[in-house]
C-alpha positions, 0 to 999 in steps of 0.5 A: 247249800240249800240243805234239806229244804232245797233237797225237798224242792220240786225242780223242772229242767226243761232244756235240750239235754241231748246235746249238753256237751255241744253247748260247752264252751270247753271241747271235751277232750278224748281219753288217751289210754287204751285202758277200760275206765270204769267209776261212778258219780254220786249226787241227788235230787229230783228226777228232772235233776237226775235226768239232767245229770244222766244225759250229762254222764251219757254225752261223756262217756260218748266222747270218752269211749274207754270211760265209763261213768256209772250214775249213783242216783241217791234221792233222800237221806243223801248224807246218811247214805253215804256214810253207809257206803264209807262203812261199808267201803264202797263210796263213789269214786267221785261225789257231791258233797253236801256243806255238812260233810265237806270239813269232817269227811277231808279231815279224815282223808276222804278227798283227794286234793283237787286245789293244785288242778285250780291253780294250774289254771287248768280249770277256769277260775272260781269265785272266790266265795265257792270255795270251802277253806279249813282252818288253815286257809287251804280250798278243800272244795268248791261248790258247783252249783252256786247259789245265794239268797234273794227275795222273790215276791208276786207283782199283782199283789204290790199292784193291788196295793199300789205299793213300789215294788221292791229294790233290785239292786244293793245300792236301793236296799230297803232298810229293815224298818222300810221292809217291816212297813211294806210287809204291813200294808201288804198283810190282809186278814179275811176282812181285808184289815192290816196290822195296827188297822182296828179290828185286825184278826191276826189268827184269820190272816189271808195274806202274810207280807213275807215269809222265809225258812227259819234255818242258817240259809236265811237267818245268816245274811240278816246277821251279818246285815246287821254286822252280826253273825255266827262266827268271825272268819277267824273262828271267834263265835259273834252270835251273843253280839249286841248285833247278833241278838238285835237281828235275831229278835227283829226276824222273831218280831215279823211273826211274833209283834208285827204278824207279817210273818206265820208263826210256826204253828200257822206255816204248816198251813202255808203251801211251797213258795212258788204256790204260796206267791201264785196263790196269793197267801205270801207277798214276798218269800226270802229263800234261795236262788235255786227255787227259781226253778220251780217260781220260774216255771210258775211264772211261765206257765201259770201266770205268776206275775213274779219279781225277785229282789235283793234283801233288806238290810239292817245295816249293810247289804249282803247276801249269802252263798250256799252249795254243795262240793264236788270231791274226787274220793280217795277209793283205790279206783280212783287212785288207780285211774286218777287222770281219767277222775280228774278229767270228768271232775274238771268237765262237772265243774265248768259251768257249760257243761251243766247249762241245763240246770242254770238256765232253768233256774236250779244253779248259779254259775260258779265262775266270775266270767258268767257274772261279768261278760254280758254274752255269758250273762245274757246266755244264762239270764235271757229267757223266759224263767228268769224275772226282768230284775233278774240282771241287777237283783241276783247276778250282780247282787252275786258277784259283789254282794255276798259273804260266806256262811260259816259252813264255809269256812268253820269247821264247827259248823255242824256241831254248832248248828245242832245246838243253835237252830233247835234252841232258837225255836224258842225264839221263833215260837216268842217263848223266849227273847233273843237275848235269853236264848242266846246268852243262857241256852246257846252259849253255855252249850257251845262252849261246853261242846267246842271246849272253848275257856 
């Protein structure tokens, strides 16, 4: 999901929240019984994201006078404070769940099955790719803000340059070697020189060609790019792959030979996405969809001549899902008022209902009808923070373009990233080769870790 990172974003919702329920297409039905109702709903994020999701519980529990939703407005640390609340027995009665803990928390019987209300039809269909799968193939969750990774980059400085701007849809992906040379001629030092130029200063660059957050969020579209990646759908680990290791060494080159990209010791004097595109010190930014919120208020009301693009590709073009679970929890509240829990899970998880936050540019719609009926598409594309290229660069490149990460579908996941992102700097920092970390740093350690022979 967009992780920590995308916890960290500044977000801006800006849409007539008030009447968040009369702009769903799914009427909200009034609650039958008699019975007081009382539960809570946990979630994170900034004050315009918890502003939405206040006006959003407050318009519910208008329309459902014996319900009462309690928001659980939980900004930081979101992860760790809710293991606080499972010791102490007083979690929420229905939550969103970040990827990391979606497999551990169902093993230990925290979720109350919600894929017999999907299959009924009683909620409209998802994409497949949001949902999160156990080792077994059963849906124990599915996102419900939809996200996948793009590339955002500043029209003016391409202008400048005289250079194309970059593809907007799949089928026209610049290759990686494309992408390279584009990153080169857009890379500027304080006398304006660019890689392989004579006389180039790369301690004293002004402008990096790219730029992106060297996490899973990023790394794994590019690996499977290169029909590499972290594990096969069949829980195989790929990442010591001939393709794996060539993707990994290529994204380590953009800093470490081509100087396109900051090292880790330059990014900290490398401002957010949306500052480092207005102000010119980035060209393109690889990142998730869900910083459009922020780019996408830059573009309206600083100037921000902004584009948004599909990724460079290896071999194939692919992007990436991220998200976060919505879950009903097994506390005894919500056991005893489950038909009422099931009501407010199924009004969070259509896309109507949290408009504000797709229009603005925070989420996607998790639901194929968005990505296919041009009055859906136009209803969450059609406005001012949404780039031109938007229709073919993220909506369509999101509906036939994207495969799973491993937080999906592996239930390794956790305990594998905490060995192989931390090793990985190593690579990132061009004290190591690709191959080296990997075959003699990572792979030792996971199969001691996950008892693989």
């Amino acid at each position: 999901m967009r992780a920590i990172k995308k916890l960290n974003s500044v977000f801006a919702v800006t849409m007539c929240l008030g009447l968040v329920v009369g702009c769903s297409a799914t009427p909200v039905a009034q609650t039958a019984s008699s019975e007081k109702v009382e539960f809570t709903f946990s979630f994170w994020g900034n004050t315009d994201e918890k502003e939405s999701y206040n006006k959003l519980i407050e318009e519910y529990n208008k329309a459902h006078p014996n319900v009462t939703v309690k928001p659980m407005y939980i900004p930081d640390d979101y992860s760790t404070k809710l293991n606080a609340l499972a010791s102490s027995n007083t979690l929420p009665d229905i939550a969103k769940i970040q990827a990391g803990q979606v497999f551990p928390w169902s093993k230990s019987g925290k979720f109350v099955d919600v894929e017999p209300m999907h299959k009924t039809g009683d909620i409209a269909k998802k994409l497949e790719y949001t949902g999160f799968k156990n080792s077994s193939g059963k849906v124990i969750g599915y996102s419900s803000n939809n996200e996948i990774i793009i590339m955002y980059y500043n029209k003016e400085i391409f202008d400048d340059a005289k250079l194309p701007y970059p593809p907007a849809s799949a089928d026209k992906a610049w290759t990686w070697d494309q992408f390279v040379e584009v990153a080169k001629k857009l890379t500027k030092d304080k006398n304006g020189k660019s890689p392989g130029e004579s006389g180039f200063d790369g301690e004293n660059i002004t402008t990096y060609g790219t730029n992106m957050i060297l996490n899973g969020n990023s790394i794994q579209p590019l690996l499977y790019s290169n029909n590499g990646g972290i594990v096969s759908p069949d829980g195989k680990i790929i990442l010591d792959s001939p393709e794996s290791i060539a993707a990994l060494q290529q994204i380590a080159d953009l800093a470490n030979k081509h100087s396109v990209m900051p090292k880790p010791s330059q990014s900290a004097a490398i401002p957010s996405a949306d500052a480092a595109l207005l102000t010119k010190r980035v060209a393109m930014v690889i990142d998730g969809q869900w910083s459009l919120q922020v780019l996408g208020k830059a573009m309206a009301e600083k100037g921000l001549k902004l584009g948004v693009a599909v990724l460079p590709k290896f071999q194939i073009a692919v992007t990436t899902n991220t998200g976060s679970a919505i879950e009903i929890i097994t506390t005894e509240n919500s056991k005893k008022h489950m038909k009422e829990a099931q009501e407010f899970y199924k009004f969070v998880m259509d896309p109507s209902n949290i408009f504000p936050l797709i229009e603005n540019g925070l989420a996607m719609p998790n639901e194929e009808k968005w990505f296919t009926d041009p009055a859906l598409v136009k209803k969450w594309v059609d406005n001012k923070y949404h780039p031109a290229e938007y229709k073919t660069a993220v909506v369509d490149y999101g509906l036939n373009n994207v495969k799973q990460p491993s937080g999906f579908f592996w239930e390794n996941d956790v305990k594998a990233s905490s060995i192989i992102y931390p090793a990985l700097d190593q690579l990132w920092l061009g004290k190591k080769t690709a191959e080296e970390v990997v075959k003699k740093d990572i792979m030792p350690k996971l199969k001691q870790e996950l008892e693989i022979k």
